[in-house]
DSSP file (Angstrom, degrees, kcal/mol; ACC not computed):
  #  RESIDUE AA STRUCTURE BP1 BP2  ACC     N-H-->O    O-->H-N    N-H-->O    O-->H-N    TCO  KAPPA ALPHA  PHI   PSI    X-CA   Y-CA   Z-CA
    1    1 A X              0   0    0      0, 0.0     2,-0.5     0, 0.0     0, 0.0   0.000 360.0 360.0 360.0 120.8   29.8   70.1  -99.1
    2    2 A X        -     0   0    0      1,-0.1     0, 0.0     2,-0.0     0, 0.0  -0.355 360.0-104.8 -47.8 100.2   30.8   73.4  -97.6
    3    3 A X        -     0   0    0     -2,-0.5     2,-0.5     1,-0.1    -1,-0.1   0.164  41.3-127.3 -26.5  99.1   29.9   74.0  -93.9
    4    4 A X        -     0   0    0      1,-0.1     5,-0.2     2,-0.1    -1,-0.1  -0.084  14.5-123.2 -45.5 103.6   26.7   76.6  -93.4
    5    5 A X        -     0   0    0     -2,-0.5    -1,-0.1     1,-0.2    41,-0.1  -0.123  14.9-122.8 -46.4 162.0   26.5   79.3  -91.5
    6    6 A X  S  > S+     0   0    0      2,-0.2     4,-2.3     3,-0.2    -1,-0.2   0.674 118.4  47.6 -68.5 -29.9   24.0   80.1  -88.6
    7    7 A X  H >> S+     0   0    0      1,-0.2     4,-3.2     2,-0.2     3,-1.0   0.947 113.5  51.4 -83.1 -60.9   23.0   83.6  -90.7
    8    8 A X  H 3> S+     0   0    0      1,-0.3     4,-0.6     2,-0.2    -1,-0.2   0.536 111.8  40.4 -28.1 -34.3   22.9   81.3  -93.3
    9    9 A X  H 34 S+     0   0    0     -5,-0.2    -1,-0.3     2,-0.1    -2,-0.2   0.811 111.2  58.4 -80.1 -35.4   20.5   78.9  -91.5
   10   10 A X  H XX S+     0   0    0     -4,-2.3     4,-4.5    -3,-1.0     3,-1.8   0.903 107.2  45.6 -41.2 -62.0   18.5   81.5  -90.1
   11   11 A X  H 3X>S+     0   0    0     -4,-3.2     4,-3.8     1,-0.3     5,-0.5   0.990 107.2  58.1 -68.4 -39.0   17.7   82.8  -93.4
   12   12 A X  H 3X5S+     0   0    0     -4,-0.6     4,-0.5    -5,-0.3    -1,-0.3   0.579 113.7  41.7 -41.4 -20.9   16.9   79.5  -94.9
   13   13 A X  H <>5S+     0   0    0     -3,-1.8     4,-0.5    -4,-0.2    -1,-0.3   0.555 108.2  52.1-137.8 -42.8   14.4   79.1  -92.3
   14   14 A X  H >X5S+     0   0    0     -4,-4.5     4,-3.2     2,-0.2     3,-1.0   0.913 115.2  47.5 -81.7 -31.1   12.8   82.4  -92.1
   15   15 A X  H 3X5S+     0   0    0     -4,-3.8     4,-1.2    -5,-0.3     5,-0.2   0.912 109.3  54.7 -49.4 -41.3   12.3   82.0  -96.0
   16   16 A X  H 3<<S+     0   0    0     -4,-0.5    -1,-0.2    -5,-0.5    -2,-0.2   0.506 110.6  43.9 -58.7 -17.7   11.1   78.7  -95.5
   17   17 A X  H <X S+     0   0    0     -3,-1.0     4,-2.7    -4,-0.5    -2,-0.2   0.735 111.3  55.4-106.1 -49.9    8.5   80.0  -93.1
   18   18 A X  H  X S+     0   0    0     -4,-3.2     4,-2.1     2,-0.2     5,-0.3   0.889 106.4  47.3 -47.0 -51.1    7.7   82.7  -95.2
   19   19 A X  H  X S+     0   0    0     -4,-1.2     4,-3.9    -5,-0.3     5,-0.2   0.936 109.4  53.3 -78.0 -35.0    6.9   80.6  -98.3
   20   20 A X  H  > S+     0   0    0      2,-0.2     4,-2.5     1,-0.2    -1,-0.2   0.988 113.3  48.3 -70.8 -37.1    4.6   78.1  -96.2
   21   21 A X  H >X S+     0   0    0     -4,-2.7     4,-0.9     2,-0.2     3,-0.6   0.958 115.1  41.1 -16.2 -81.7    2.6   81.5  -94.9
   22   22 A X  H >X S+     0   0    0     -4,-2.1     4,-1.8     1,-0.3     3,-0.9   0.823 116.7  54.2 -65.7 -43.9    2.3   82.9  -98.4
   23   23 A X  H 3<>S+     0   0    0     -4,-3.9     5,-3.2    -5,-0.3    -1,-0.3   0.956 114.2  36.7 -52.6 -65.2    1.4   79.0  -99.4
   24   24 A X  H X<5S+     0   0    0     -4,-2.5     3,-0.7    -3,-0.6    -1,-0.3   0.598 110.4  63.7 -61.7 -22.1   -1.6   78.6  -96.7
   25   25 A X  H <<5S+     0   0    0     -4,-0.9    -2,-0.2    -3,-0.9    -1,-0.2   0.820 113.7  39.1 -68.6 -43.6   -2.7   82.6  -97.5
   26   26 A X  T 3<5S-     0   0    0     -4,-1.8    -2,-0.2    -5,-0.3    -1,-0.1   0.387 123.6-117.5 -83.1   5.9   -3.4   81.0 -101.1
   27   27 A X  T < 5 +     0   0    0     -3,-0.7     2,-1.0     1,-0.1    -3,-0.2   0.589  57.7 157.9  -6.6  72.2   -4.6   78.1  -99.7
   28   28 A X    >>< +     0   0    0     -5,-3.2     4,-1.8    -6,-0.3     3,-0.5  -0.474  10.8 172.0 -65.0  53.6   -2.1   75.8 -100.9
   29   29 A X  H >> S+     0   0    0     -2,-1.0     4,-1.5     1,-0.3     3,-0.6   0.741  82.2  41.2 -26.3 -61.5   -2.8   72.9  -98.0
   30   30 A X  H 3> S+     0   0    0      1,-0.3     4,-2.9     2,-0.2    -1,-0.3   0.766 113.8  50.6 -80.4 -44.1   -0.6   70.3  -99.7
   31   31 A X  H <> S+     0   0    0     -3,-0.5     4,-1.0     2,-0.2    -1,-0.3   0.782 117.4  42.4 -69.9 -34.4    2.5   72.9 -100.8
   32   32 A X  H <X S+     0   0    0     -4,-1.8     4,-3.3    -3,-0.6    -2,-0.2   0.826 113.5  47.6 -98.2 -26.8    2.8   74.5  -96.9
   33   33 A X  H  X S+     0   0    0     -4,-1.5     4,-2.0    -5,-0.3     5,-0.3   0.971 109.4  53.9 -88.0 -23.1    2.5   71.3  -95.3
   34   34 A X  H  X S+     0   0    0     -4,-2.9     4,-0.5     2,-0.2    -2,-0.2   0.867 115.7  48.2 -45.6 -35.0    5.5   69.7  -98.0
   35   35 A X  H >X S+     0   0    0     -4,-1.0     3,-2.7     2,-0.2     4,-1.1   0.973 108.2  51.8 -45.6 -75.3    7.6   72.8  -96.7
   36   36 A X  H >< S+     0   0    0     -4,-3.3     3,-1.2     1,-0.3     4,-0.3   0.748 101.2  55.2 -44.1 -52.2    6.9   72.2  -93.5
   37   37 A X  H >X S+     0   0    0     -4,-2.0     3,-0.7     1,-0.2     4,-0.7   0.779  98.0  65.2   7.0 -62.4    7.9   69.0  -93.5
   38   38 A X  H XX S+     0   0    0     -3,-2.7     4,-2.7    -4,-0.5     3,-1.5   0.937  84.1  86.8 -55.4 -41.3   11.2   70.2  -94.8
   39   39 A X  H << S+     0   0    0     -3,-1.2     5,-0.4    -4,-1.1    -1,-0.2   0.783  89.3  40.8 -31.1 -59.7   11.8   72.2  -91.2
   40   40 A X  H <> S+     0   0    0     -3,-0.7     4,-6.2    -4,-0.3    -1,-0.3   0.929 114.9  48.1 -59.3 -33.3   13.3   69.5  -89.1
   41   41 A X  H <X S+     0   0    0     -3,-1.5     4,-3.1    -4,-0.7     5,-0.2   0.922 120.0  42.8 -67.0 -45.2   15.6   68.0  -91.7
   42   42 A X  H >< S+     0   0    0     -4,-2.7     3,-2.2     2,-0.2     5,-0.4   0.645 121.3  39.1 -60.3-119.9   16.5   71.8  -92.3
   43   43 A X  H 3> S+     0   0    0      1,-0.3     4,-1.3     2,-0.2     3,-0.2   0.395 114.3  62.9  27.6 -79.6   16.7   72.6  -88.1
   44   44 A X  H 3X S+     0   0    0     -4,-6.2     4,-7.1    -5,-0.4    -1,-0.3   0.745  97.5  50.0 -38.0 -60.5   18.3   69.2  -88.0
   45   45 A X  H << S+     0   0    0     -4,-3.1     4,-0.3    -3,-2.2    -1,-0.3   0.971 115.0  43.8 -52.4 -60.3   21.5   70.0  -90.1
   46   46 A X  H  4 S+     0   0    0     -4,-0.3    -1,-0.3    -3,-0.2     3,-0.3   0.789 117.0  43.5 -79.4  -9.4   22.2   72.9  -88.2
   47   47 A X  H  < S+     0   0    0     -4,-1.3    -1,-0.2    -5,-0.4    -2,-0.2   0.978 125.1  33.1 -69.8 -54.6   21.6   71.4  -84.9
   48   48 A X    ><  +     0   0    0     -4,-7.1     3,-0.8     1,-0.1    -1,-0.2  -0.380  69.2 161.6 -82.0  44.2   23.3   68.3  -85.5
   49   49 A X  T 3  S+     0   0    0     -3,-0.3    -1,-0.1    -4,-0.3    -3,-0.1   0.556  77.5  46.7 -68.7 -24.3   26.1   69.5  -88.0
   50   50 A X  T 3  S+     0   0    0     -3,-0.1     2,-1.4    -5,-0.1    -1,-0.3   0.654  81.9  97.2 -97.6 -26.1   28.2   66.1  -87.2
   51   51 A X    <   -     0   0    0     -3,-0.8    -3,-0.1    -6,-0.1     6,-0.1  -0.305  61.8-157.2 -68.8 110.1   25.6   63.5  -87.5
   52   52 A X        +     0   0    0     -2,-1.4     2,-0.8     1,-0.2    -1,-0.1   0.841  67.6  88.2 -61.1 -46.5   26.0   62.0  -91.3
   53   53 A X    >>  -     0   0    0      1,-0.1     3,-3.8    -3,-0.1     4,-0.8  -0.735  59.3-164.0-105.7 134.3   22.5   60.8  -91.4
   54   54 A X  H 3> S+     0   0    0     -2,-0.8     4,-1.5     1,-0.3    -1,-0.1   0.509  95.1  58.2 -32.0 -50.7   19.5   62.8  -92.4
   55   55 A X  H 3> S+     0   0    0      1,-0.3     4,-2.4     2,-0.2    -1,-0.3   0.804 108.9  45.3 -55.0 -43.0   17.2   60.2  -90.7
   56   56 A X  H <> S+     0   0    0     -3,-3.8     4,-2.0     1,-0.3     5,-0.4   0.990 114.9  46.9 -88.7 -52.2   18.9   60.7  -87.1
   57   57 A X  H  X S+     0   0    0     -4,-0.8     4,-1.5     2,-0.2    -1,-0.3   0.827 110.1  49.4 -27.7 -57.3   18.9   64.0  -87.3
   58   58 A X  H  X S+     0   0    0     -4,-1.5     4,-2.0     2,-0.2    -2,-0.2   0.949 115.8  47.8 -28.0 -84.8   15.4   64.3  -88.5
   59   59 A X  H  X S+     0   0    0     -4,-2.4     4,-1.8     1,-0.3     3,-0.4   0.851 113.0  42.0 -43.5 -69.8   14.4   62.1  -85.6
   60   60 A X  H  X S+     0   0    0     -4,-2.0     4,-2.3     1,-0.3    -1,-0.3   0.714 109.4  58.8 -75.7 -16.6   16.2   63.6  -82.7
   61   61 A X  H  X S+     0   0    0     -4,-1.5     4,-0.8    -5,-0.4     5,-0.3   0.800 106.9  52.4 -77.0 -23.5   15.4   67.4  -83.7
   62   62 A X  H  X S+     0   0    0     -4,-2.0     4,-1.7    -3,-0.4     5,-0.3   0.814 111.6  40.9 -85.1 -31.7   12.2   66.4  -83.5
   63   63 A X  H  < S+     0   0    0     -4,-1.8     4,-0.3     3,-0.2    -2,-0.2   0.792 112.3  52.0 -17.4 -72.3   12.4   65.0  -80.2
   64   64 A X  H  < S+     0   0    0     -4,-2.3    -2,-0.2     2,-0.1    -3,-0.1   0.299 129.2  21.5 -82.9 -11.2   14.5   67.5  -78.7
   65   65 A X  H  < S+     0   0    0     -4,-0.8     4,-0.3    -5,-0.1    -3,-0.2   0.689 129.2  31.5-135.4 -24.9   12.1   70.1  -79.9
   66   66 A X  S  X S+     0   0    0     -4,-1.7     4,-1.0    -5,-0.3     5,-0.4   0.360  98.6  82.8-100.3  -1.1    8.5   68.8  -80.8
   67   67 A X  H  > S+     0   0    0     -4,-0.3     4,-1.6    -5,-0.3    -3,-0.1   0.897  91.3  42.2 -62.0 -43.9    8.3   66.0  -78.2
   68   68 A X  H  > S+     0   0    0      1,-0.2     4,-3.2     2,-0.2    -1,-0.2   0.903 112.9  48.2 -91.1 -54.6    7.3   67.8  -75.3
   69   69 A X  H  > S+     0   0    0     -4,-0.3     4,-1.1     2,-0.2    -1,-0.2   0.629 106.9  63.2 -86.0  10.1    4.6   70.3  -76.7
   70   70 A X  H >X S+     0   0    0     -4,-1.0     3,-2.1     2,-0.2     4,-1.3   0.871 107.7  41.6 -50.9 -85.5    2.9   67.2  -78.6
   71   71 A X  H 3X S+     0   0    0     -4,-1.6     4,-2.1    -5,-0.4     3,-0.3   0.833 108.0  53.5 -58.3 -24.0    2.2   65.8  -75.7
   72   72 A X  H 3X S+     0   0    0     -4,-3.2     4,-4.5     1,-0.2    -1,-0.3   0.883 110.6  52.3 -78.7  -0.3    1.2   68.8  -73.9
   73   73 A X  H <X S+     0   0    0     -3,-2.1     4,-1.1    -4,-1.1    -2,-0.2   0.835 110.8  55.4 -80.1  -9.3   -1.4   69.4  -77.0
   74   74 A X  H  X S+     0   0    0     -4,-1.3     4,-2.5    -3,-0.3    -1,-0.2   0.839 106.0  42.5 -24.9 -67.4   -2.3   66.1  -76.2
   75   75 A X  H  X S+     0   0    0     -4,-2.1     4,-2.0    -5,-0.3     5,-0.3   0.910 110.8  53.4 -58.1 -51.4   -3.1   66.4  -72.8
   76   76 A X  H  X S+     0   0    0     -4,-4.5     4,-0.8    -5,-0.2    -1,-0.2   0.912 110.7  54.3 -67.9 -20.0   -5.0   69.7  -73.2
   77   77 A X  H >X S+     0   0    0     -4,-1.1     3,-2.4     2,-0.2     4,-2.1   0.980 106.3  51.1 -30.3 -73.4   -7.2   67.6  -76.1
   78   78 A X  H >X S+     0   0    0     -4,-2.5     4,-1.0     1,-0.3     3,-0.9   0.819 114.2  41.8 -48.0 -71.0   -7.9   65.2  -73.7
   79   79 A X  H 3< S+     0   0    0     -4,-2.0    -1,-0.3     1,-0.2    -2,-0.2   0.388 113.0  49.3 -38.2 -19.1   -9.1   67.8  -71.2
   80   80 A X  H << S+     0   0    0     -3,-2.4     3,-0.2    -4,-0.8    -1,-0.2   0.733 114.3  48.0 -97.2 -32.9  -11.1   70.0  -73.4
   81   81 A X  H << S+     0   0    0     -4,-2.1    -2,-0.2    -3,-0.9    -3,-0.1   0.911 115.4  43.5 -65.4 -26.4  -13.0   66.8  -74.9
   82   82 A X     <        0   0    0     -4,-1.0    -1,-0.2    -5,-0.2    -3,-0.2   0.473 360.0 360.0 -96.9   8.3  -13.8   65.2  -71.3
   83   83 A X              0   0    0     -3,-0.2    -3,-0.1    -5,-0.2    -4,-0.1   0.685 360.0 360.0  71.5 360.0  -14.8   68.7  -70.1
């Protein structure tokens, strides 16, 4: 497979972003969140361009980029339920 560009990732991504909008506008729950879904694996490739499998990729973009504000929507959950 021929190596992607960054413009190339970009637009993949802003399309991708686009479609889950226009998906949720129509409210198409199930179709925006299967898109979404797609985002790390997408994200992934181009982060990790040497790592051969999807799975680790997957895994550590999501890490390296959702880990941190999970847990702080965590925290502020906790805090808005206990008042």
């Amino acid at each position: 497979m021929d190596e992607i560009t960054w413009n190339e990732v970009i637009c993949l991504i802003d399309r991708i972003v686009h479609e889950i909008r226009m998906a949720l506008s129509h409210e198409l729950h199930l179709s925006a969140l299967a898109l979404a879904l797609t985002l790390p694996d997408t994200c992934g490739k181009a982060e990790y361009p040497n790592e051969d499998y999807n799975g680790v990729r997957y895994k550590n973009w999501c890490k390296d980029t959702l880990e941190d504000k999970v847990k702080r929507l965590m925290r502020e959950d906790i805090k808005a339920a206990n008042f």
